[in-house]
C-alpha positions as CSV (number, residue, x, y, z in Angstrom):
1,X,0.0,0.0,0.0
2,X,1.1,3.6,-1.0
3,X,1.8,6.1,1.9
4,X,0.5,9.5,1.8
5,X,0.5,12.1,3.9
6,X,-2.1,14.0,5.1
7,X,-3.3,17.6,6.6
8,X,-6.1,18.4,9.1
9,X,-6.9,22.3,10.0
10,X,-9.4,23.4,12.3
11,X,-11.1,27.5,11.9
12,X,-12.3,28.9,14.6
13,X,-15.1,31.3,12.3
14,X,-16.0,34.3,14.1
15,X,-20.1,34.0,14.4
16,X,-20.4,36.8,12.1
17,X,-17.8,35.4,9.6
18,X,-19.6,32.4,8.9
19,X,-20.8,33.3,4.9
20,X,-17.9,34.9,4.0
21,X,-15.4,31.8,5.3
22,X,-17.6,29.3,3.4
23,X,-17.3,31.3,0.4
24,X,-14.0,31.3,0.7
25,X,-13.3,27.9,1.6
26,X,-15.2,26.4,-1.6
27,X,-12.8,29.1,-3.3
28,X,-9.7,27.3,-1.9
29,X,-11.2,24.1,-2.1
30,X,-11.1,24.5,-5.8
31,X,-7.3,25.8,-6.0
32,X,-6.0,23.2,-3.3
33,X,-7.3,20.5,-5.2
34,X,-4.8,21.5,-8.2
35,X,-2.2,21.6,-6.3
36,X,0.4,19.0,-7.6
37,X,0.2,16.0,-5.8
38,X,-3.2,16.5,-3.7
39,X,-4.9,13.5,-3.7
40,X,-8.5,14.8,-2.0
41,X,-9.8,18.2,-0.2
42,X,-12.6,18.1,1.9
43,X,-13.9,20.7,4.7
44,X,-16.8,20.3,7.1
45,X,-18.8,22.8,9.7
46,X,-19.3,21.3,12.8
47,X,-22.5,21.9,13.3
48,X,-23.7,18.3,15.2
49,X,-22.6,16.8,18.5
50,X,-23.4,13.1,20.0
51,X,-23.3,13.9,23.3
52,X,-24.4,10.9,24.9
53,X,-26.7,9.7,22.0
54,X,-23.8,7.0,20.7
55,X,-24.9,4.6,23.1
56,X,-28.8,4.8,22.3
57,X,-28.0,4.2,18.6
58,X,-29.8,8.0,18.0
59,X,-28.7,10.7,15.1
60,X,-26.2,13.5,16.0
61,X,-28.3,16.8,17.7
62,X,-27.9,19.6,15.7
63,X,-26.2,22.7,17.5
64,X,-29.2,25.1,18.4
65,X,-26.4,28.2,19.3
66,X,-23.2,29.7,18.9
67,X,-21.3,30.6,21.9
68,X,-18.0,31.8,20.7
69,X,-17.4,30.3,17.0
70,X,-18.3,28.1,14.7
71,X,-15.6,25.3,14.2
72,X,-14.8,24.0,10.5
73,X,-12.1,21.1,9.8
74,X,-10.5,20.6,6.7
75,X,-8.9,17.5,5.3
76,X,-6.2,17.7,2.8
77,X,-4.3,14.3,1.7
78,X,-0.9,14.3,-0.8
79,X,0.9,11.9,-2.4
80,X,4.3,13.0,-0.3
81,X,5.5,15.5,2.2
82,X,7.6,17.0,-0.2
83,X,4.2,18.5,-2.6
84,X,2.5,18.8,1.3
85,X,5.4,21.2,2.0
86,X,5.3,23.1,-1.1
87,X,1.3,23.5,-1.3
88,X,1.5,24.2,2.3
89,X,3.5,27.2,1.5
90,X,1.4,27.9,-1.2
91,X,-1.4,28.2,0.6
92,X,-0.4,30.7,3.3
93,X,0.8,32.9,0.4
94,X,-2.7,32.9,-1.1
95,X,-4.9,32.5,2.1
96,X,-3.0,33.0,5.1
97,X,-4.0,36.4,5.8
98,X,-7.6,36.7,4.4
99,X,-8.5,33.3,6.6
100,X,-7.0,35.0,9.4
101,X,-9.2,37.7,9.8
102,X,-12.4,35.7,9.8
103,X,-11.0,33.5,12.7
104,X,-10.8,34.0,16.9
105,X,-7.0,32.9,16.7
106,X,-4.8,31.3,14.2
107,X,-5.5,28.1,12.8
108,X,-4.2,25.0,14.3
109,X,-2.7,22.4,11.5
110,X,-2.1,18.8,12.2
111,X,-0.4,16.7,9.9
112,X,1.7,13.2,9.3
113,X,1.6,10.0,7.1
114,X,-1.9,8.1,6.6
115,X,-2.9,5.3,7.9
């Protein structure tokens, strides 16, 4: 099996940011996903919790209200660190700054090889 190397960001979107990030993330979605080596993009709004509804087999409860942000995660998977490196520097040249201001605080980036 091939290794790749993956990416997952979290946003924490100021309430009042919400349309203007979403905008801008299918924006980015677009360009990260021509990025050379990117295998597969993805973001997603949380916007559901279990909380204690795993063990009665029930749906996630939709979040009725915001208290400080929304939180949005994205995925990003490469063929290798090396295009990971270079798209990740990419994408700070394009995005860093206009993501910035729609957050609380800077985003947090996890990465390392896929399982």
């Amino acid at each position: 099996m091939a290794e790749t190397f993956s990416e997952v960001k979290l946003f924490q979107v100021k309430p009042d940011k919400l349309k203007e990030f979403e905008e801008l993330a299918v924006t980015m979605k677009r360009e990260q996903e021509k990025r050379p080596g990117s295998l597969s993009v993805g973001y997603m709004k949380r916007f559901y919790t279990m909380d204690g509804r795993i063990e009665e087999g029930l749906p996630p409860r939709e979040l009725t209200r915001i208290v400080k942000c929304v939180k949005y995660f994205s995925f990003w998977e490469f063929d290798s660190k090396e295009n990971y490196g270079k798209a990740t520097r990419w994408f700070f040249r394009e995005y860093g700054k206009s993501v910035t201001k729609l957050l609380i605080m800077p985003f947090d980036i996890n990465c390392g090889d896929s399982i």
